[in-house]
Jmol script that loads the backbone (N, CA, C; Angstrom):
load data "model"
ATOM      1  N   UNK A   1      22.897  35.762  21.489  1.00  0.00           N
ATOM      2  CA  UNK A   1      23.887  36.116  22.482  1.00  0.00           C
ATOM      3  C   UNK A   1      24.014  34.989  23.516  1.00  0.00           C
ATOM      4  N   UNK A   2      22.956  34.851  24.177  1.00  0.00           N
ATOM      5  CA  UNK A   2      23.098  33.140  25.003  1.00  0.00           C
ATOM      6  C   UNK A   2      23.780  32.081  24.577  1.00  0.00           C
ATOM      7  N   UNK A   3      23.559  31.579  23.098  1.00  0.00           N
ATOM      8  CA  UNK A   3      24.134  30.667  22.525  1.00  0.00           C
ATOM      9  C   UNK A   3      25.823  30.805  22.360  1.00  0.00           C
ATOM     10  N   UNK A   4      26.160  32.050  22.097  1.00  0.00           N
ATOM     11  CA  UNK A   4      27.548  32.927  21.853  1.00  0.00           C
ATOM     12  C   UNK A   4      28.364  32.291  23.592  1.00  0.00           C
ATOM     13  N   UNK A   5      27.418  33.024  24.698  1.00  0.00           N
ATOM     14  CA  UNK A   5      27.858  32.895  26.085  1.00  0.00           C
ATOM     15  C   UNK A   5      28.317  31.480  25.922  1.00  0.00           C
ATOM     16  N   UNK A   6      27.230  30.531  26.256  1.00  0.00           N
ATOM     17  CA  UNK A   6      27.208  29.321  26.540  1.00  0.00           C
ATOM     18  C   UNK A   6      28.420  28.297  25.102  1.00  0.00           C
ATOM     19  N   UNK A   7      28.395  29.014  24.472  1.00  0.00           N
ATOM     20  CA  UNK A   7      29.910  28.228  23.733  1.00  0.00           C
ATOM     21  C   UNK A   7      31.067  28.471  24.276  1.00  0.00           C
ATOM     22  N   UNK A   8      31.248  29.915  24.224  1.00  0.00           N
ATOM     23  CA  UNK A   8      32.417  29.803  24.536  1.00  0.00           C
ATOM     24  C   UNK A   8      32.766  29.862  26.680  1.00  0.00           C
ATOM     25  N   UNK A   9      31.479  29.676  26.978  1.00  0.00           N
ATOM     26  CA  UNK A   9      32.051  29.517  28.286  1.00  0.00           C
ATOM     27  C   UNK A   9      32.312  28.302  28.897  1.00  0.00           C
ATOM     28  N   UNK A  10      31.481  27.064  27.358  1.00  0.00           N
ATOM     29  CA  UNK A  10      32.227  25.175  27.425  1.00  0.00           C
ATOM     30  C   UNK A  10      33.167  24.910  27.083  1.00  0.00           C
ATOM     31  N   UNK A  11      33.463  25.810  25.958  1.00  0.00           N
ATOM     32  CA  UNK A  11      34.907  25.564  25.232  1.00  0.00           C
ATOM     33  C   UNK A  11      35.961  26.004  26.607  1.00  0.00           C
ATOM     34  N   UNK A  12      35.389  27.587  26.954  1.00  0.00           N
ATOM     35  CA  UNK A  12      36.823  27.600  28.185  1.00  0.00           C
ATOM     36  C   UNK A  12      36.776  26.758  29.246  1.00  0.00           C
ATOM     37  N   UNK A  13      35.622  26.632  29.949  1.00  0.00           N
ATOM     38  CA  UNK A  13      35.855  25.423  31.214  1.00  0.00           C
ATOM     39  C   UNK A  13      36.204  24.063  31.092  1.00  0.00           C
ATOM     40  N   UNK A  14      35.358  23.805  29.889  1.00  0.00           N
ATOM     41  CA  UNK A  14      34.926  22.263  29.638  1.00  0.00           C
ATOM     42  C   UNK A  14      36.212  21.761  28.502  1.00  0.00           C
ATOM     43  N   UNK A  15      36.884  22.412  27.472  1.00  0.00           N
ATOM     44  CA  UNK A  15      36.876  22.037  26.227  1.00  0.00           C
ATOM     45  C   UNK A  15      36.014  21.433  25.658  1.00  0.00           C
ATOM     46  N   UNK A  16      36.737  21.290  24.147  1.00  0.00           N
ATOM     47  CA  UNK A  16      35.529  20.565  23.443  1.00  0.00           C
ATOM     48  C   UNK A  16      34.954  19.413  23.560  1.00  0.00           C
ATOM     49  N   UNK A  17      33.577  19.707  23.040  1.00  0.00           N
ATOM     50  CA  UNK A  17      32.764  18.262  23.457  1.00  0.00           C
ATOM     51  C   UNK A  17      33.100  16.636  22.548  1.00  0.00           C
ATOM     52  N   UNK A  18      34.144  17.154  22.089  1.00  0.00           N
ATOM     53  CA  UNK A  18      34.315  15.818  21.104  1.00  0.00           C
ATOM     54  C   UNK A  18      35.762  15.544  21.435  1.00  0.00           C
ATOM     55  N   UNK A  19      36.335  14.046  21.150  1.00  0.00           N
ATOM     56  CA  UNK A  19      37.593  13.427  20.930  1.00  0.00           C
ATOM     57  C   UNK A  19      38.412  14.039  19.608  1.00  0.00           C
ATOM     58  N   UNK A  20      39.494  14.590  19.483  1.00  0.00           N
ATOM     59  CA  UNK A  20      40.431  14.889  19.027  1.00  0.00           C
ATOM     60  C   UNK A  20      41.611  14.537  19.355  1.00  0.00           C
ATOM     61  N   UNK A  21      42.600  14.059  17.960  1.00  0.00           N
ATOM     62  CA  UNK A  21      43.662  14.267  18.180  1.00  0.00           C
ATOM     63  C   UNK A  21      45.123  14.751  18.935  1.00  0.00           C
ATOM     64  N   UNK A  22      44.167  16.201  18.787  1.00  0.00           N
ATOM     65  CA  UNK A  22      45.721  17.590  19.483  1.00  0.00           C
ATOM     66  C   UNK A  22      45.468  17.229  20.245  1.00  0.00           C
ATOM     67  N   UNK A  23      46.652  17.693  21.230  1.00  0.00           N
ATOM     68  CA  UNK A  23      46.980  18.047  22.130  1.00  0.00           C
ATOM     69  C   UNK A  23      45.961  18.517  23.064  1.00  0.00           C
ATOM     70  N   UNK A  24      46.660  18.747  24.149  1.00  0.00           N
ATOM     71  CA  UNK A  24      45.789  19.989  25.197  1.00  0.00           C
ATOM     72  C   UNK A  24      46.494  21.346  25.007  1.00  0.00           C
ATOM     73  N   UNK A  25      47.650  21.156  24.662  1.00  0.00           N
ATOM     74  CA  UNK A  25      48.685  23.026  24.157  1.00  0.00           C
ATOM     75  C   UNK A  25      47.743  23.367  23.080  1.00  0.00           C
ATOM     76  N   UNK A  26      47.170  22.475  22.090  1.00  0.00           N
ATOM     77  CA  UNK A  26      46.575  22.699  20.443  1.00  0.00           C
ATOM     78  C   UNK A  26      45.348  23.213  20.847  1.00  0.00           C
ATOM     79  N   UNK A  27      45.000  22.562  22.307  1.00  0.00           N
ATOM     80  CA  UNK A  27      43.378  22.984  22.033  1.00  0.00           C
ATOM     81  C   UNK A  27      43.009  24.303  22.674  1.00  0.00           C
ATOM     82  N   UNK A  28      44.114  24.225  23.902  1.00  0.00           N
ATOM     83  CA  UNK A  28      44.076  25.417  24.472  1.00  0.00           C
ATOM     84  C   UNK A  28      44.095  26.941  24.121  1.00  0.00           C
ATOM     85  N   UNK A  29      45.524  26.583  22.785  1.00  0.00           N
ATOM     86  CA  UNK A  29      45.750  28.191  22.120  1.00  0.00           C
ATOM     87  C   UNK A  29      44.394  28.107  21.233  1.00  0.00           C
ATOM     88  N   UNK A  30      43.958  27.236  20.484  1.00  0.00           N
ATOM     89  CA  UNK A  30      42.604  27.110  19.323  1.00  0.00           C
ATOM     90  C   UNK A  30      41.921  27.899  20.209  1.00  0.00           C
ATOM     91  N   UNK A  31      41.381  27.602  21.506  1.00  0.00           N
ATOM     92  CA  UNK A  31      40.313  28.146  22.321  1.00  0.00           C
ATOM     93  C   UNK A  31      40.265  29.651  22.679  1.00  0.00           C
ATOM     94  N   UNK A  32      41.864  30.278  23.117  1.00  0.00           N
ATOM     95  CA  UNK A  32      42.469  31.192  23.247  1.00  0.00           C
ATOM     96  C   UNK A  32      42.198  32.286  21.649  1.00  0.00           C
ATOM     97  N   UNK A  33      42.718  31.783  20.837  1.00  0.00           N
ATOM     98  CA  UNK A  33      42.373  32.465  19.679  1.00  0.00           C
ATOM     99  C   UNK A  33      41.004  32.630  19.100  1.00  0.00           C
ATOM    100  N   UNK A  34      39.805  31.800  19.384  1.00  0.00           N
ATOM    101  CA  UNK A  34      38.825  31.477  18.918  1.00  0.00           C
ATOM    102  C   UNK A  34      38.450  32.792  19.630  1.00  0.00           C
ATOM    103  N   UNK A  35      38.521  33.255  20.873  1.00  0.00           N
ATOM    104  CA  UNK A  35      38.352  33.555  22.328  1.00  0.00           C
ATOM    105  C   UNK A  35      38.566  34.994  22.098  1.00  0.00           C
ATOM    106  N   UNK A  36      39.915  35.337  21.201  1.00  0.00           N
ATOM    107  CA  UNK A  36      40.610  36.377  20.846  1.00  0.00           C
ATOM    108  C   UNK A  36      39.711  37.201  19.334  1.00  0.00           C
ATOM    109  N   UNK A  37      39.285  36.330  18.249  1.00  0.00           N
ATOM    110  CA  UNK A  37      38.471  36.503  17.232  1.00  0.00           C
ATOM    111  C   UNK A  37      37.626  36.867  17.720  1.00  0.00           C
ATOM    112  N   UNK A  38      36.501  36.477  18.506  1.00  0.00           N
ATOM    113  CA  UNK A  38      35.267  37.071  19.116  1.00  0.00           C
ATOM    114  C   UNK A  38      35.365  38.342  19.375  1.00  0.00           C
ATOM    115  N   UNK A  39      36.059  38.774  20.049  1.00  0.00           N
ATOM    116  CA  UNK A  39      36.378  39.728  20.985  1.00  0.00           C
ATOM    117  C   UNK A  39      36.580  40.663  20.083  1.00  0.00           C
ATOM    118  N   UNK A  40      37.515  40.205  19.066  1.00  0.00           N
ATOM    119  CA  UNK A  40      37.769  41.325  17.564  1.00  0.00           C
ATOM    120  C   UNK A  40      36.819  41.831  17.042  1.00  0.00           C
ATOM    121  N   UNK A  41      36.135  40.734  16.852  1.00  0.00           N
ATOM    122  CA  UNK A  41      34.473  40.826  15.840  1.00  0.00           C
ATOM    123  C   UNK A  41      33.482  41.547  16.588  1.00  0.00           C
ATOM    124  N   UNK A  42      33.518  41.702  18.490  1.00  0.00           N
ATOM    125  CA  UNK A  42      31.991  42.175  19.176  1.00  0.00           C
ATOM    126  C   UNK A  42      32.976  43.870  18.781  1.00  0.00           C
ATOM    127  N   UNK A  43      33.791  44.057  19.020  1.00  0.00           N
ATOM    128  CA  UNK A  43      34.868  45.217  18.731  1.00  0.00           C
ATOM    129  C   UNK A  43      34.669  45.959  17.446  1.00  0.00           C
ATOM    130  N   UNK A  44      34.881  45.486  16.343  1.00  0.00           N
ATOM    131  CA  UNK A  44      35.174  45.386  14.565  1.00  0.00           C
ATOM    132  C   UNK A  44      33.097  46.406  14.633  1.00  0.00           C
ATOM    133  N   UNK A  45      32.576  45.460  15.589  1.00  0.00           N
ATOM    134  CA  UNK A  45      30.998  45.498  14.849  1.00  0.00           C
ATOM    135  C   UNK A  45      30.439  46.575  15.998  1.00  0.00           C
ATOM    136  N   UNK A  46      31.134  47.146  16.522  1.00  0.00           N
ATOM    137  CA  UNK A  46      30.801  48.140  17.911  1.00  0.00           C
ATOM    138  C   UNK A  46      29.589  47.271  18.720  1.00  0.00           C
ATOM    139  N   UNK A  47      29.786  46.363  19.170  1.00  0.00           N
ATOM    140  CA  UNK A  47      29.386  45.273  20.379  1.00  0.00           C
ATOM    141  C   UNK A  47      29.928  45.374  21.385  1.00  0.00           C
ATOM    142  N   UNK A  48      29.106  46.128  22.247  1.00  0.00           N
ATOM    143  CA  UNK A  48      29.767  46.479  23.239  1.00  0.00           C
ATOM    144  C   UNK A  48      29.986  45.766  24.406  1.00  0.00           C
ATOM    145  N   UNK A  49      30.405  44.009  23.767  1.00  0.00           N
ATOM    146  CA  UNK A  49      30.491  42.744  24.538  1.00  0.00           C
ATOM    147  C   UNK A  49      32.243  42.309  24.425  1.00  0.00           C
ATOM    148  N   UNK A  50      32.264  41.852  25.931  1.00  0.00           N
ATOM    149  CA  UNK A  50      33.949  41.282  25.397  1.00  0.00           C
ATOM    150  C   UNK A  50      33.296  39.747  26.215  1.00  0.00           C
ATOM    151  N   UNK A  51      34.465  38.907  25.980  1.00  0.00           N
ATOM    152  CA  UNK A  51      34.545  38.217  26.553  1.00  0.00           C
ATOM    153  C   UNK A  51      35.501  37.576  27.597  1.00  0.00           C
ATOM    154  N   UNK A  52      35.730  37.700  28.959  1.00  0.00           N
ATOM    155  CA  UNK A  52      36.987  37.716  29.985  1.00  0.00           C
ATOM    156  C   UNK A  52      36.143  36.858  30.554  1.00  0.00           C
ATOM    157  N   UNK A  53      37.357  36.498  31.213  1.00  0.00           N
ATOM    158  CA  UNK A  53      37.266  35.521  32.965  1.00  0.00           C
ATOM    159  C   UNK A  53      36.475  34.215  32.386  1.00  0.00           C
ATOM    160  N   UNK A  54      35.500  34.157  31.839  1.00  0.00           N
ATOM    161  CA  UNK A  54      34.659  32.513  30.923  1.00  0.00           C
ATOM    162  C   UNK A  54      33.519  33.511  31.288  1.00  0.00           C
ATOM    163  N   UNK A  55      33.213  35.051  30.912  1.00  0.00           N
ATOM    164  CA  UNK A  55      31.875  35.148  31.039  1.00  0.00           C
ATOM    165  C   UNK A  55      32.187  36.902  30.271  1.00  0.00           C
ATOM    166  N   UNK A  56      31.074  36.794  29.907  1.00  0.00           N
ATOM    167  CA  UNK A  56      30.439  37.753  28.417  1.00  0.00           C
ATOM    168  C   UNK A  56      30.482  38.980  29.794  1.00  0.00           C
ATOM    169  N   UNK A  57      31.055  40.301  29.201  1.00  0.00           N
ATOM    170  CA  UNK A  57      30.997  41.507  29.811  1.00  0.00           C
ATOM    171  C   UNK A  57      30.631  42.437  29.119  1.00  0.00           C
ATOM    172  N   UNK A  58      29.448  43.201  29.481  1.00  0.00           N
ATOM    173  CA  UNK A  58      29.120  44.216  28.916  1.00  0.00           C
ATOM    174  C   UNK A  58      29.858  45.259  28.855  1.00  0.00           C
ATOM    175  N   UNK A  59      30.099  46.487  27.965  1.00  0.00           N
ATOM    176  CA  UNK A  59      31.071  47.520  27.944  1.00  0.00           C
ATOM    177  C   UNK A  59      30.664  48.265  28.012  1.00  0.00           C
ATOM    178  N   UNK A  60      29.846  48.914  29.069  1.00  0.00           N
ATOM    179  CA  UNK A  60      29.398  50.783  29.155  1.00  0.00           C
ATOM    180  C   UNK A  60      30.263  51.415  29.053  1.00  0.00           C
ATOM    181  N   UNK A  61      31.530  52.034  29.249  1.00  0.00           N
ATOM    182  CA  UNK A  61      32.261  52.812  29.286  1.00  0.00           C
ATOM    183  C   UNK A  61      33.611  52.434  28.730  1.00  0.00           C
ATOM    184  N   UNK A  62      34.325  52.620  27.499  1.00  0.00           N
ATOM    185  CA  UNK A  62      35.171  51.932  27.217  1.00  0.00           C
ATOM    186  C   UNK A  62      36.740  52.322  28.308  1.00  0.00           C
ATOM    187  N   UNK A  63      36.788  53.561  29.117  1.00  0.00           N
ATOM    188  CA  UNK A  63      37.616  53.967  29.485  1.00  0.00           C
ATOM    189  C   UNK A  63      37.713  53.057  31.112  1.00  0.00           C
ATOM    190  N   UNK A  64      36.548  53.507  31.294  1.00  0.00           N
ATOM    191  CA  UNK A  64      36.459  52.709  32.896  1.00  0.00           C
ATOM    192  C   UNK A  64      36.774  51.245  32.761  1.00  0.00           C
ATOM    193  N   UNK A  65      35.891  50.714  31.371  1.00  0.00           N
ATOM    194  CA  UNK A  65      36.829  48.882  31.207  1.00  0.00           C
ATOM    195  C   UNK A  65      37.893  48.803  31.235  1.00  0.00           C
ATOM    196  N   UNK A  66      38.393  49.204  30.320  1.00  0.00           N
ATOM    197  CA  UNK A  66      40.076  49.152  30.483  1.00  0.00           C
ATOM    198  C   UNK A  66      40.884  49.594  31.527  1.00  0.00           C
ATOM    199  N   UNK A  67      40.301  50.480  32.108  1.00  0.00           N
ATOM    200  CA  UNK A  67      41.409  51.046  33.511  1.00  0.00           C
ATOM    201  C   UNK A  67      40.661  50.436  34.405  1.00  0.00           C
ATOM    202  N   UNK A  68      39.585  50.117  34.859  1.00  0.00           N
ATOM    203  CA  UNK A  68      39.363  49.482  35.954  1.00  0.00           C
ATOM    204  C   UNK A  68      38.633  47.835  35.931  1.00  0.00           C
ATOM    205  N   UNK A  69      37.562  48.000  35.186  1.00  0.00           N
ATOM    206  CA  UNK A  69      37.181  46.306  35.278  1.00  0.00           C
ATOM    207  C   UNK A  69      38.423  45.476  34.711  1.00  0.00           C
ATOM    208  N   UNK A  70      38.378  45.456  33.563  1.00  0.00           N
ATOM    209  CA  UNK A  70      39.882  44.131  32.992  1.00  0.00           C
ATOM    210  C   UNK A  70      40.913  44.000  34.516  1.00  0.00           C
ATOM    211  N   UNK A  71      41.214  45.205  34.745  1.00  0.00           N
ATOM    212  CA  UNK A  71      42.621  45.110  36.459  1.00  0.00           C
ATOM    213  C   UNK A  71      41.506  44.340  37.588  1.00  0.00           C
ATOM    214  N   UNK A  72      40.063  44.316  37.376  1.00  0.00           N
ATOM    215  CA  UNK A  72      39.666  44.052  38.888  1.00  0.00           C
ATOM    216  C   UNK A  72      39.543  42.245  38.668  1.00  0.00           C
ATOM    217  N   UNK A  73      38.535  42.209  37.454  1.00  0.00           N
ATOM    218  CA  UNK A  73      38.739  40.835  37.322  1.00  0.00           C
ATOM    219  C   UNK A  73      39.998  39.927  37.337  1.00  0.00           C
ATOM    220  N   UNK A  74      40.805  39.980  36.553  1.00  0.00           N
ATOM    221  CA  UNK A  74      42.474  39.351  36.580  1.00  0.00           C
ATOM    222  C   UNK A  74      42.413  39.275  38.369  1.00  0.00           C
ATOM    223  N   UNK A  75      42.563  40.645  39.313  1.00  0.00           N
ATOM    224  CA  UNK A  75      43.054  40.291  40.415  1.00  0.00           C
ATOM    225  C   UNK A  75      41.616  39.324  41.081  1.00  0.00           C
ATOM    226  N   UNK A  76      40.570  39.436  41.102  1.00  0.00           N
ATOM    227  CA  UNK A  76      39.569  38.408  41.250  1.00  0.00           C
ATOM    228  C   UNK A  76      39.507  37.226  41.324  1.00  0.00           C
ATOM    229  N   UNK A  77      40.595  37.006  39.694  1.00  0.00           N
ATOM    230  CA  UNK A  77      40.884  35.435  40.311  1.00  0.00           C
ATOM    231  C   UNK A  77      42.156  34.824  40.420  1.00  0.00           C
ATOM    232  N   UNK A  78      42.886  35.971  41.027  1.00  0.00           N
ATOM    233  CA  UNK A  78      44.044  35.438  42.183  1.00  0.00           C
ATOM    234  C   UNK A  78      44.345  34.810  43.205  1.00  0.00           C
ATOM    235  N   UNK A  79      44.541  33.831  43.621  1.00  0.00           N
ATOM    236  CA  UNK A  79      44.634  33.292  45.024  1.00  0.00           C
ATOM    237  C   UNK A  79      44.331  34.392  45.944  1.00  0.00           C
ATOM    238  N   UNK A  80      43.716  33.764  47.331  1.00  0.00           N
ATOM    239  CA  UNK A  80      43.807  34.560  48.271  1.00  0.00           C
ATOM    240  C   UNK A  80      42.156  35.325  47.855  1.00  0.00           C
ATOM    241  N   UNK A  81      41.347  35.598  46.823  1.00  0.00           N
ATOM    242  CA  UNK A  81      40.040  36.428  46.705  1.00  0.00           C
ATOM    243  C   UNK A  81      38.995  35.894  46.442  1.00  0.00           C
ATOM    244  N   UNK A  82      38.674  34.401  47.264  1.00  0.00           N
ATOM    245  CA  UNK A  82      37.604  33.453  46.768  1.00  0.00           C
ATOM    246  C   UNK A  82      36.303  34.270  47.497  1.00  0.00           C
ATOM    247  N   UNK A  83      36.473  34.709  48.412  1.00  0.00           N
ATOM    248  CA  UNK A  83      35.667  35.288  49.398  1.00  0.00           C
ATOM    249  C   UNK A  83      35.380  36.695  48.256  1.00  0.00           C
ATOM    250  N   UNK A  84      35.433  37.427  48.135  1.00  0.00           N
ATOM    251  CA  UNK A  84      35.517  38.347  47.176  1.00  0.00           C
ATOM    252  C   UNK A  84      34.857  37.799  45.969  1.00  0.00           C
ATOM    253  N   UNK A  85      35.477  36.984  45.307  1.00  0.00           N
ATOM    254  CA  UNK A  85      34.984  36.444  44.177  1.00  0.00           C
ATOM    255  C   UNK A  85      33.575  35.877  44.090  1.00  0.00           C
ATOM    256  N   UNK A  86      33.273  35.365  44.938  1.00  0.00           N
ATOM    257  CA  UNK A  86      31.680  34.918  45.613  1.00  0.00           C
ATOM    258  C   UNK A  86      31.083  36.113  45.589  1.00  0.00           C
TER     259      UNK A  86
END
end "model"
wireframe off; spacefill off
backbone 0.3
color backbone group
């Protein structure tokens, strides 16, 4: 699970660690989808892990995630909630 975190939280901040070709649009959606597969698979395998914001979230309650954490994070990192966000 660490190893899982720590990839995809270089791939989202950092991109990849190597020289390529694409684009930054190519690498971005790759990352996005890579990002999107995970999320399928912790889902698919009842893992009760997603991955938002560049950091691994545990899922106790699938009802309360969806109606309230996913809405709190998004507004979290809106302008204006650095103070908050800290």
């Amino acid at each position: 699970m660490d190893f899982i975190v720590f990839v995809f939280y270089m791939f989202n901040t950092e991109g990849p660690p190597y020289v390529c070709k694409a684009t930054a649009k190519e690498i971005n959606e790759a990352i996005d989808n890579a990002i999107k597969e995970r999320n399928y698979r912790f889902k698919q395998h009842s893992f009760d892990y997603e991955f938002l914001s560049g950091e691994i979230i545990r899922i106790d309650n699938k009802v309360v995630h969806q109606a309230i954490v996913k809405p709190l994070l998004k507004l979290l990192y809106e302008e204006g909630f650095d103070g908050a966000k800290e």
